[in-house]
N, C-alpha and C positions, 0 to 999 in steps of 0.2 A: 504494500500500500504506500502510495504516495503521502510525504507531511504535507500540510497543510500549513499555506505564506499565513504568517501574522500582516496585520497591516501597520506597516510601518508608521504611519502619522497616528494612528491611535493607539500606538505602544509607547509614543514621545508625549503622547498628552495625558496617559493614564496608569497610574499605578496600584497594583493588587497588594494589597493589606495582606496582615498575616491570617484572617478570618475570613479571606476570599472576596471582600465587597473591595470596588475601583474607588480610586479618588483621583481628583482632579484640582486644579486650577481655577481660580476665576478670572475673567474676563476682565479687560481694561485697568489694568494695572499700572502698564507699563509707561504711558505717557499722557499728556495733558492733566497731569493732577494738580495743577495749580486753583483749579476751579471744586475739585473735590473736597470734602469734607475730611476731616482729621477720622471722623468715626467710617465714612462709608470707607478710606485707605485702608484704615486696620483690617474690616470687613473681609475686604479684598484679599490681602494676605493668609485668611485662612482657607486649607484647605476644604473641599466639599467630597461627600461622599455619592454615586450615582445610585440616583432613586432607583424603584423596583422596576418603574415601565420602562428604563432603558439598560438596563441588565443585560437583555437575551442579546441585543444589538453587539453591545461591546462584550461581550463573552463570544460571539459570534470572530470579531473580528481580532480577540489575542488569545487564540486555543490553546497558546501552553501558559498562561498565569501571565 
């Protein structure tokens, strides 16, 4: 049997816990923060964990963890 490609852009965007669930990054971080708030910044800095309705997607697209 052939492996099966992970997808390379959503192996860079997403990392497997030791309890199996993804986490990710937020969004707009990286520039124009002068307009931002001190609290949405911090926000921003934490990681998030992928809800249940997008699970099968990205389990779909990184098959070894």
């Amino acid at each position: 049997m052939p492996k099966i490609k992970t997808n390379r852009a959503a192996a860079k965007r997403f990392k497997c816990t030791g309890s199996g669930k993804y986490t990710f990054s937020k969004s707009h971080a990286s520039h124009i923060l002068t307009k931002k708030t001190r609290k949405r910044k911090r926000g921003l800095r934490q990681k998030q964990i992928i809800d249940a309705t997008n699970m099968k997607q990205v389990r779909r697209m990184l098959p070894y963890g």
